[in-house]
C-alpha atoms as an extended CHARMM CRD file, in Angstrom:
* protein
*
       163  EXT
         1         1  UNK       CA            -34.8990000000       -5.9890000000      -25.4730000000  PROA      1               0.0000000000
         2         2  UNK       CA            -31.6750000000       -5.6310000000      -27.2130000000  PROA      2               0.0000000000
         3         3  UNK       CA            -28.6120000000       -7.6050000000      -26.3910000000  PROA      3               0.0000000000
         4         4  UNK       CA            -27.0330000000       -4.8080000000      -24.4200000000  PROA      4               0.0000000000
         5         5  UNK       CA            -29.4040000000       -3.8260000000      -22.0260000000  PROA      5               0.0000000000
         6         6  UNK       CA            -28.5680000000       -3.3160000000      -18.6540000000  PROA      6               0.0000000000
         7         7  UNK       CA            -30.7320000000       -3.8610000000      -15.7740000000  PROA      7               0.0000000000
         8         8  UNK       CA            -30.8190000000       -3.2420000000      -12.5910000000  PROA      8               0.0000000000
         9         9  UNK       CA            -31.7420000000       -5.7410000000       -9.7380000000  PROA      9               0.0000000000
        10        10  UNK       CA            -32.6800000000       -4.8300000000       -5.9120000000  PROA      10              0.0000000000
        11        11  UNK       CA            -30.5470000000       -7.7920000000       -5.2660000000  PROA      11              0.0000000000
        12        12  UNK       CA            -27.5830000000       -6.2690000000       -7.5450000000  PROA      12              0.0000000000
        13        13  UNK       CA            -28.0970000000       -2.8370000000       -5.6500000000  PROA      13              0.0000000000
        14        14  UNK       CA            -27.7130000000       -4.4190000000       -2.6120000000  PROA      14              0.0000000000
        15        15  UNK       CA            -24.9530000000       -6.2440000000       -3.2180000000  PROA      15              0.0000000000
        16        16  UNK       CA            -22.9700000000       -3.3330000000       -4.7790000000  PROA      16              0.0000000000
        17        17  UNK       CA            -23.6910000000       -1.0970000000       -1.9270000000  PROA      17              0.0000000000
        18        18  UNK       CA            -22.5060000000       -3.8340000000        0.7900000000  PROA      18              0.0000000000
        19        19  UNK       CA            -19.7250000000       -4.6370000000       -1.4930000000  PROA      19              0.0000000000
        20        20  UNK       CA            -18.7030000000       -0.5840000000       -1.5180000000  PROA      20              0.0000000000
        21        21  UNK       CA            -19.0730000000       -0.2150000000        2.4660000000  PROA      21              0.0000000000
        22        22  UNK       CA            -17.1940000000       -3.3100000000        3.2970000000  PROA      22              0.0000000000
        23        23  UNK       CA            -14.1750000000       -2.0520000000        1.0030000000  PROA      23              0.0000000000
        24        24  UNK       CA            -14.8230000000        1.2030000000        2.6370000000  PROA      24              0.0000000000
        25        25  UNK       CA            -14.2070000000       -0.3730000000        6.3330000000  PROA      25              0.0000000000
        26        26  UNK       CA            -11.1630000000       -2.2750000000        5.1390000000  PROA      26              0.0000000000
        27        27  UNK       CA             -9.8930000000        0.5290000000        3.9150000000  PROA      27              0.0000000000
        28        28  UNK       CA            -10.6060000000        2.3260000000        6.6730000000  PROA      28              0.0000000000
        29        29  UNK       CA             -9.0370000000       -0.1810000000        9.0580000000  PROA      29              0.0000000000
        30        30  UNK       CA             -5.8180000000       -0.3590000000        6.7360000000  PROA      30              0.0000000000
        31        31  UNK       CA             -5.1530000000        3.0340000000        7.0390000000  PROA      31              0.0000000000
        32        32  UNK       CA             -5.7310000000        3.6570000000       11.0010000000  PROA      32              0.0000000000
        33        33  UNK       CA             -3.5000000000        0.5740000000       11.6520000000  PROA      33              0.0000000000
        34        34  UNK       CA             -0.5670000000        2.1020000000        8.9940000000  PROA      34              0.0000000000
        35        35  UNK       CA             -1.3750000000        5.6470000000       11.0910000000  PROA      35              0.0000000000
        36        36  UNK       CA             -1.3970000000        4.4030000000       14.3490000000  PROA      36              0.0000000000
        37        37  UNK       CA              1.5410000000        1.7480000000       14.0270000000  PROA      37              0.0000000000
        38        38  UNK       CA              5.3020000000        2.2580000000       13.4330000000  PROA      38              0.0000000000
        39        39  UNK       CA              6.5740000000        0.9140000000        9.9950000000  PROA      39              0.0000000000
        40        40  UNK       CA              8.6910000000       -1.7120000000       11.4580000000  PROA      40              0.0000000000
        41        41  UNK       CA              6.2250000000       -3.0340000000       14.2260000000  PROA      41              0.0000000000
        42        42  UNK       CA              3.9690000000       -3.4140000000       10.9660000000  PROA      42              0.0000000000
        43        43  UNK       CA              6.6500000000       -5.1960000000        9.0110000000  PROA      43              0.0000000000
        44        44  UNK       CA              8.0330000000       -7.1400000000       12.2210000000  PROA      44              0.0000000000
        45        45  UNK       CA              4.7860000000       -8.5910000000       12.7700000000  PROA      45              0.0000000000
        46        46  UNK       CA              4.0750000000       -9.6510000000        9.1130000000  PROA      46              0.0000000000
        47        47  UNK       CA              6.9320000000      -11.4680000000        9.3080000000  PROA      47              0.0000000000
        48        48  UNK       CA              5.9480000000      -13.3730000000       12.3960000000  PROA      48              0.0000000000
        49        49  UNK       CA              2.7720000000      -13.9880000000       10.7770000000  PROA      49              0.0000000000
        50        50  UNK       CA              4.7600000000      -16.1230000000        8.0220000000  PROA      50              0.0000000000
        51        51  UNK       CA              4.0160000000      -13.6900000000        4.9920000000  PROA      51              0.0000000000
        52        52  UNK       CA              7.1850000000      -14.3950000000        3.0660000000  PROA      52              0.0000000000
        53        53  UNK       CA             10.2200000000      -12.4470000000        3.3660000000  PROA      53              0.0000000000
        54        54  UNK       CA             10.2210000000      -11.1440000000       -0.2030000000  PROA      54              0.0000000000
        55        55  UNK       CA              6.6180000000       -9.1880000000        0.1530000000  PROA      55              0.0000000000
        56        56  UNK       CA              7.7530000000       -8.1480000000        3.1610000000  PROA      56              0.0000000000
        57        57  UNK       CA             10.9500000000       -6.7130000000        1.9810000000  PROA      57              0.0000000000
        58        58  UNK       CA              9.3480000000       -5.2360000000       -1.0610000000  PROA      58              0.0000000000
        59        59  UNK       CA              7.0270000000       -3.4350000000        1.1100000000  PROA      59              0.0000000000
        60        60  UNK       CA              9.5370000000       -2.1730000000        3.3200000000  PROA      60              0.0000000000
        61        61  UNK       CA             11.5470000000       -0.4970000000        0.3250000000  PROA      61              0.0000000000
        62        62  UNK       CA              8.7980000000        0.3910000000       -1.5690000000  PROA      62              0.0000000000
        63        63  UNK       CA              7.4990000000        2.4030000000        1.4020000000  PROA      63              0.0000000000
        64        64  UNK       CA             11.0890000000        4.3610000000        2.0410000000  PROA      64              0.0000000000
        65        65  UNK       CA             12.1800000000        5.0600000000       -1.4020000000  PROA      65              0.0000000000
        66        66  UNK       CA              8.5070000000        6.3260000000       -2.6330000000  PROA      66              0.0000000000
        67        67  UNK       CA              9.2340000000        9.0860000000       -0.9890000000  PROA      67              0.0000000000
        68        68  UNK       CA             13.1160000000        9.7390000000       -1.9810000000  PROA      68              0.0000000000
        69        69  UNK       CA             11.2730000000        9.4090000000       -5.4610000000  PROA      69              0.0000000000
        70        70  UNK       CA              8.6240000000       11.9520000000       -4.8830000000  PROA      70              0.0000000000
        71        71  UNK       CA             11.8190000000       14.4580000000       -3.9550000000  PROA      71              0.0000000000
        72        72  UNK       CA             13.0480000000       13.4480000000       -7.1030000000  PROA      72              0.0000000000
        73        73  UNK       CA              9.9760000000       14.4190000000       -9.1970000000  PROA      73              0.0000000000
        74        74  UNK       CA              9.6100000000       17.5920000000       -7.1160000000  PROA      74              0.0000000000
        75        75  UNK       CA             12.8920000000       19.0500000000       -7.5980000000  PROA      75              0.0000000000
        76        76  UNK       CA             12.7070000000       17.9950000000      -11.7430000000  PROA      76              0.0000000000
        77        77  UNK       CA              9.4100000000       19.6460000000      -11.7290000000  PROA      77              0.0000000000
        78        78  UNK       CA             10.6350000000       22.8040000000      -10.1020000000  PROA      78              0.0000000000
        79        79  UNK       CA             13.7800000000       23.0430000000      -12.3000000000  PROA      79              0.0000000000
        80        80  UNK       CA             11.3570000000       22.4290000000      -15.3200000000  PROA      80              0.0000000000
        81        81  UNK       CA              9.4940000000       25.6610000000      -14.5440000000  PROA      81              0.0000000000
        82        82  UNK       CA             12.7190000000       27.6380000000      -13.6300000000  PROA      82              0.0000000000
        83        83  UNK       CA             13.6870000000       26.9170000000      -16.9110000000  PROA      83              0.0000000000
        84        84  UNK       CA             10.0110000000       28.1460000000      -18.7050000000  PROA      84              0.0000000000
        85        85  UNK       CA              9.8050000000       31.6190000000      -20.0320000000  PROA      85              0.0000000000
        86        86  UNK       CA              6.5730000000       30.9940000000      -21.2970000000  PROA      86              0.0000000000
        87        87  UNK       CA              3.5230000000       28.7140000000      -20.7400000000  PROA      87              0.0000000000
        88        88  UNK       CA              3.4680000000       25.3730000000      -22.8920000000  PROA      88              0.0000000000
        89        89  UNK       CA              1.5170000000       24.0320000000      -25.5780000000  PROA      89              0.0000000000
        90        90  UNK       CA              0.0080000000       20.9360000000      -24.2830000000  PROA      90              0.0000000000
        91        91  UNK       CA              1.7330000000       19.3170000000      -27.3490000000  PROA      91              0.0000000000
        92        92  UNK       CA              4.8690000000       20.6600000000      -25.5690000000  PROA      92              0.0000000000
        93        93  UNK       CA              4.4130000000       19.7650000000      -22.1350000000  PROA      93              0.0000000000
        94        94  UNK       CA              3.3520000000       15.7790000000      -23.0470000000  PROA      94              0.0000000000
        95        95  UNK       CA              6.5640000000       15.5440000000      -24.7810000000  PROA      95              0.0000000000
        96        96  UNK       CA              8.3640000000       16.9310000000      -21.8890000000  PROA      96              0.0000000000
        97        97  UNK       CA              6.5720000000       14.5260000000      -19.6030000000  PROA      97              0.0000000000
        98        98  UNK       CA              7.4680000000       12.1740000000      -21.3530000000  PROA      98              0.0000000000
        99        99  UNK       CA             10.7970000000       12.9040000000      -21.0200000000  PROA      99              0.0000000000
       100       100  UNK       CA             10.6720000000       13.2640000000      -17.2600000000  PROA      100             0.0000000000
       101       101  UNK       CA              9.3260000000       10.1750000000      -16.6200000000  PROA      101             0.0000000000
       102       102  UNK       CA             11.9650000000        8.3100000000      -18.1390000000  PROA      102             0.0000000000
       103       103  UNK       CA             14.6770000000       10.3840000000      -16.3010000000  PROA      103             0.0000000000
       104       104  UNK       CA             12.9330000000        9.6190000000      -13.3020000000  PROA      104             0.0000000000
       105       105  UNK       CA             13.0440000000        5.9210000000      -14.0290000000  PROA      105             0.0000000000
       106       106  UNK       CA             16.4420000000        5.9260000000      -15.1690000000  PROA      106             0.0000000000
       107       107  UNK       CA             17.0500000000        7.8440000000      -11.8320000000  PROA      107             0.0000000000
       108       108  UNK       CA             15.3800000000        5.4220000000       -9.8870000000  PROA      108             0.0000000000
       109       109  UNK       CA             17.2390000000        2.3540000000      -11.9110000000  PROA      109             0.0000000000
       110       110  UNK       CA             20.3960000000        3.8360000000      -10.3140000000  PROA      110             0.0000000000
       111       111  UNK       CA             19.4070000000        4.5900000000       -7.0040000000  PROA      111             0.0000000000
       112       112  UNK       CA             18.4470000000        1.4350000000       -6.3590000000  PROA      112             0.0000000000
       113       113  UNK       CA             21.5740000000       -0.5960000000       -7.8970000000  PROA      113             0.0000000000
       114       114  UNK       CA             23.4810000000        1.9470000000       -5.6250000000  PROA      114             0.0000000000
       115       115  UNK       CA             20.8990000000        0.8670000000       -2.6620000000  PROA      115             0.0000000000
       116       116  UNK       CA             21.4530000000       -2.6170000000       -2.9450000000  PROA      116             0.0000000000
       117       117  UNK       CA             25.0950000000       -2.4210000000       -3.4150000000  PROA      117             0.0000000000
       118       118  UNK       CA             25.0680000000       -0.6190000000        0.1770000000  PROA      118             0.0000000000
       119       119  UNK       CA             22.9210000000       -2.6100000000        1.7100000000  PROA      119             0.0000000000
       120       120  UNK       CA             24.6300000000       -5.6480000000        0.9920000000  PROA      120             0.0000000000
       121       121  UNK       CA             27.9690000000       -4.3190000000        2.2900000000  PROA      121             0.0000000000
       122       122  UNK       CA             26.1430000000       -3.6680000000        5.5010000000  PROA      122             0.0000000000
       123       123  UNK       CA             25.1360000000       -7.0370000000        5.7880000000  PROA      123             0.0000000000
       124       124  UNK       CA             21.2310000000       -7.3210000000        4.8910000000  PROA      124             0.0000000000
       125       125  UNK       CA             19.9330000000      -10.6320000000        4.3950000000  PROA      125             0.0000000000
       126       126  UNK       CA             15.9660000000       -9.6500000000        3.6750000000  PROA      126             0.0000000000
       127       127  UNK       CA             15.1910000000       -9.7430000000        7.4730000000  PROA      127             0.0000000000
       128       128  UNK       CA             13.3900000000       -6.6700000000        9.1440000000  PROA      128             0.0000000000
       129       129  UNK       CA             15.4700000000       -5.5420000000       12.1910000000  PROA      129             0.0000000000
       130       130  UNK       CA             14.3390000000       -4.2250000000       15.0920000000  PROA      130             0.0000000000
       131       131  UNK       CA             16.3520000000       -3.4550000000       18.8820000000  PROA      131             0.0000000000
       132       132  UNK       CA             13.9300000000       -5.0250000000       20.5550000000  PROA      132             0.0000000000
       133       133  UNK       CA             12.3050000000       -8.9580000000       19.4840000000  PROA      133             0.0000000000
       134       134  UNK       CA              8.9560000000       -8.9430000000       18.4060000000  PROA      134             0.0000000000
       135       135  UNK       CA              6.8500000000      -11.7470000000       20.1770000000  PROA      135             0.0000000000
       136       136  UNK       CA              3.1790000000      -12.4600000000       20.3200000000  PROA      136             0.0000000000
       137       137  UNK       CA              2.1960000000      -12.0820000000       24.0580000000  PROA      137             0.0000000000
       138       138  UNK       CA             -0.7570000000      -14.2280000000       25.6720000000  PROA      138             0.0000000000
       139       139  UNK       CA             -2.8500000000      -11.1370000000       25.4380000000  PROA      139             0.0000000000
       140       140  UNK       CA             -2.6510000000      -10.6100000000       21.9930000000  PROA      140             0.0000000000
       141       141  UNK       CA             -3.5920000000      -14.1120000000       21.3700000000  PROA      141             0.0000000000
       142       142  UNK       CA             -6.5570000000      -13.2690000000       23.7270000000  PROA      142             0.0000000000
       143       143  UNK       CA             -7.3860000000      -10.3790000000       21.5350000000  PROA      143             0.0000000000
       144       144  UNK       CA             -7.1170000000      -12.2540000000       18.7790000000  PROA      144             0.0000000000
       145       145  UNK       CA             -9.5920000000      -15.2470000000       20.0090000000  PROA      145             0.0000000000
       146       146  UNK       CA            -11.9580000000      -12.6170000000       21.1630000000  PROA      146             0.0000000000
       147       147  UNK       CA            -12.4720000000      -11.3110000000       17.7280000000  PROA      147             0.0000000000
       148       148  UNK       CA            -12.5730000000      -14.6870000000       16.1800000000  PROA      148             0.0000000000
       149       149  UNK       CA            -15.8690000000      -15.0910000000       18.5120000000  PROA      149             0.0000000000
       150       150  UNK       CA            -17.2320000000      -11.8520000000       18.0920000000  PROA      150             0.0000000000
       151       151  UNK       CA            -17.2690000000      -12.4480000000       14.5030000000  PROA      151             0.0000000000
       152       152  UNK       CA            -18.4020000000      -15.5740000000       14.5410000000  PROA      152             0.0000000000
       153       153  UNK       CA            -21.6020000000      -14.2330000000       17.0540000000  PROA      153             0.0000000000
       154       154  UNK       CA            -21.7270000000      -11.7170000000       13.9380000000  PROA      154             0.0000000000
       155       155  UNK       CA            -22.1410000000      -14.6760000000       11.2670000000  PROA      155             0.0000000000
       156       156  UNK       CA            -24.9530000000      -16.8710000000       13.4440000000  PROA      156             0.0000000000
       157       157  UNK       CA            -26.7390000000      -13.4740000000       13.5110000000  PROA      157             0.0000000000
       158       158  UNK       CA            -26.6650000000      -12.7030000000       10.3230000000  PROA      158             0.0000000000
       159       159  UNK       CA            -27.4900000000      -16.1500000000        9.3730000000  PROA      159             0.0000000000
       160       160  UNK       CA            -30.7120000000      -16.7920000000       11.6670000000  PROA      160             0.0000000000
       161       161  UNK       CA            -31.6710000000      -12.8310000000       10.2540000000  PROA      161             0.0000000000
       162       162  UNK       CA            -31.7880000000      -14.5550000000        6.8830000000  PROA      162             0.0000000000
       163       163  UNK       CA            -33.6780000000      -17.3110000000        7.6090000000  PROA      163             0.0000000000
């Protein structure tokens, strides 16, 4: 056998294909919570779960300037091919990309000095906002204790399975 041979186990398999469908479900689960929860009950309740105030305000702007910048691209895009009499060399159209990109970023740069400049005037401090308070309420801890125990039931399954 030569040094680079690659083998395949039916422990390896397994492990790859558990490791693929439990990425899958938290995936999954990630994405029906974002869909089924508004933005600021999502970012309210990180921040009464302690994650610090900088990830959370990150997040927050991150998710409503992506899509200011998205605009952005769109409309630069569309003037780009208003302006085309002809198709492009591929040559062409990297260079152009190129280009693009760094308007976009230099467009972005300014948009959010002008962002923060506004924000601050309005008085942000980094804290999410909401009208009404966001508390935990006995039944969520309830929830949350139920789970806890249902996945614990799920390990001392597993584990007597194994043995």
């Amino acid at each position: 056998m030569s040094p680079w041979t690659i083998a395949l186990t039916v422990q390896g398999v397994t492990g790859a294909i558990l490791f693929v469908m439990r990425t899958g479900a938290a995936v999954s689960l990630v994405v029906l919570l974002a869909m089924t929860t508004p933005w600021t009950d999502l970012l309210a309740s990180l921040e009464s779960l302690k994650v610090p105030r900088a990830f959370v305000m990150v997040l927050g702007m991150t998710y409503r300037y992506v899509f200011v910048l998205v605009g952005i691209a769109q409309d630069m895009s569309l003037a780009m091919k208003s302006r085309m009499l002809r198709p492009e060399r591929t040559g062409d159209m990297r260079k152009r990309l190129g280009s693009i990109i760094g308007v976009l970023f230099r467009r972005s740069m300014n948009m959010s000095e002008l962002v923060n400049l506004a924000m601050i005037s309005r008085g942000y401090d980094g804290r999410v906002r909401k009208a009404t308070a966001f508390r935990s309420e006995p039944f969520d801890w309830a929830f949350l204790g139920f789970l806890i125990m249902i996945a614990l039931i799920l390990l001392t399954i597993r584990n007597v399975a194994v043995i």
